[in-house]
C-alpha positions as CSV (number, residue, x, y, z in Angstrom):
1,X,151.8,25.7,221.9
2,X,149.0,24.7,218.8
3,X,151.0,21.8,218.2
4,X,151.4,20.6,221.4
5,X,148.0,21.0,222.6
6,X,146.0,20.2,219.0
7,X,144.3,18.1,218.2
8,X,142.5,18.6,221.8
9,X,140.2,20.2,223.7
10,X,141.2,23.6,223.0
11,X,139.7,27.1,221.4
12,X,143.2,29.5,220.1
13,X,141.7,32.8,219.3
14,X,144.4,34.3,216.3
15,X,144.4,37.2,214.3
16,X,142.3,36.9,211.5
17,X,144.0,37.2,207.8
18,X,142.6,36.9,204.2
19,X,142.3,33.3,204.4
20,X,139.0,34.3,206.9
21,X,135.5,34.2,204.5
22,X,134.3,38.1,203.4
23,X,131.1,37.7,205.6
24,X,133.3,37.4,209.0
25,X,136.0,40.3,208.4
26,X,134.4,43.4,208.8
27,X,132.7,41.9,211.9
28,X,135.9,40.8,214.1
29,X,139.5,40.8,213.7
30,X,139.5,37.6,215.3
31,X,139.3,34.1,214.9
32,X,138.6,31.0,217.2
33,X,140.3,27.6,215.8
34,X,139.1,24.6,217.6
35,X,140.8,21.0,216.0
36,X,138.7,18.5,218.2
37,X,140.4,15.4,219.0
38,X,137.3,13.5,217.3
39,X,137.9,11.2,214.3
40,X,134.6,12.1,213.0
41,X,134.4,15.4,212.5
42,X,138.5,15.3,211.1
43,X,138.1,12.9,208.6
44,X,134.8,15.1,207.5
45,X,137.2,18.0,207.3
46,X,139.2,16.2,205.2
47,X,136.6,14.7,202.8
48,X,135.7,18.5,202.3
49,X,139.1,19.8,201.7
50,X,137.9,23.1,204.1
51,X,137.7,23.6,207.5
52,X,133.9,23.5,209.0
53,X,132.0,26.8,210.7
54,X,130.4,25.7,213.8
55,X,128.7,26.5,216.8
56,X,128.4,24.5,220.3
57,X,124.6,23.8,220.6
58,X,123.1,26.2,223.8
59,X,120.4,24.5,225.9
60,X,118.1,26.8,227.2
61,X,117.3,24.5,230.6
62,X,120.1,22.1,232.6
63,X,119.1,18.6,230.8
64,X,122.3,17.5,229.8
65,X,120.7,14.8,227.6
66,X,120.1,17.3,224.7
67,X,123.6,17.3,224.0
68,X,125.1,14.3,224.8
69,X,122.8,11.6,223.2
70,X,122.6,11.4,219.2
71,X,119.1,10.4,219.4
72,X,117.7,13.6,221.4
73,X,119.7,15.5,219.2
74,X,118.3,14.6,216.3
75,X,115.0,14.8,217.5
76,X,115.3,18.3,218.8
77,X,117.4,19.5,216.0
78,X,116.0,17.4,212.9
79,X,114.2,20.3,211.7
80,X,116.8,22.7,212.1
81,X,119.9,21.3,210.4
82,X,120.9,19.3,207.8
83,X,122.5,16.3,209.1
84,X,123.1,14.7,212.6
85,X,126.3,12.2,212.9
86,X,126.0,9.7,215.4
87,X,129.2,9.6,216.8
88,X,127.8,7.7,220.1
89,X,127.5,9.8,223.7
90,X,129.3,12.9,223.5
91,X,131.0,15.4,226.0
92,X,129.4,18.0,228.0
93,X,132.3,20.0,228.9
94,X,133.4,23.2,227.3
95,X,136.9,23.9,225.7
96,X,139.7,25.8,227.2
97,X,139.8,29.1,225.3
98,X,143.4,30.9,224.9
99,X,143.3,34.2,223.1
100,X,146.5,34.6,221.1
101,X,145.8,37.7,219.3
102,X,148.2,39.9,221.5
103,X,151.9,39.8,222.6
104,X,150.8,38.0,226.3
105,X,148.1,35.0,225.9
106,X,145.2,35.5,227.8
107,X,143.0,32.3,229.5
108,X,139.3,33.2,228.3
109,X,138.1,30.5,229.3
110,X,139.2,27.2,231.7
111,X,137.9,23.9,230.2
112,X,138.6,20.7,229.5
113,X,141.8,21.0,228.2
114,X,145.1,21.8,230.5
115,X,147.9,23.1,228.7
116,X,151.1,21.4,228.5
């Protein structure tokens, strides 16, 4: 199913295994992978060598603007992070989220992304 749906716009949640850093494995058992079907952020990934800890950016009002357009981003954010990429507009919409971690998958979440 990971093959077929990744790269994409899709959340798996997995066991976790030894691979996961010490400061996540005493907190969940768990593990969301997301492989965004985003140039960008994959060739940054593979400039690194690791995979990247992220979070979605939560707006606390309805103006989608904050986190769509590279330019409000930054000036929201500049003093907050590191480093904004302009990767032009972005999407609004949330991924699909599939837990995997039991015997039956469970939809957490419907997003963006349909499964095949």
């Amino acid at each position: 199913m990971l093959k077929r749906n990744l790269p994409g716009p899709f959340t798996f949640v997995l066991e976790s295994n030894n691979n996961v850093p010490k400061i996540f494995k005493s907190r969940k058992k768990t593990v969301g992978i997301r492989i965004p079907d985003n140039n960008i952020i994959r060739e940054i990934v593979h400039e690194l060598g690791n995979p990247i800890l992220s979070t979605s950016i939560h707006d606390e009002d309805d103006i989608i603007e904050y986190t769509t357009d590279p330019e409000l981003i930054h000036e929201k954010y500049e003093d907050l992070v590191d480093a904004v990429v302009d990767g032009g507009y972005g999407d609004n919409e949330a991924s699909t989220v599939i837990d995997c971690s039991k015997d039956e998958f469970i939809l957490l979440r419907q997003g963006k992304g349909v499964l095949e």
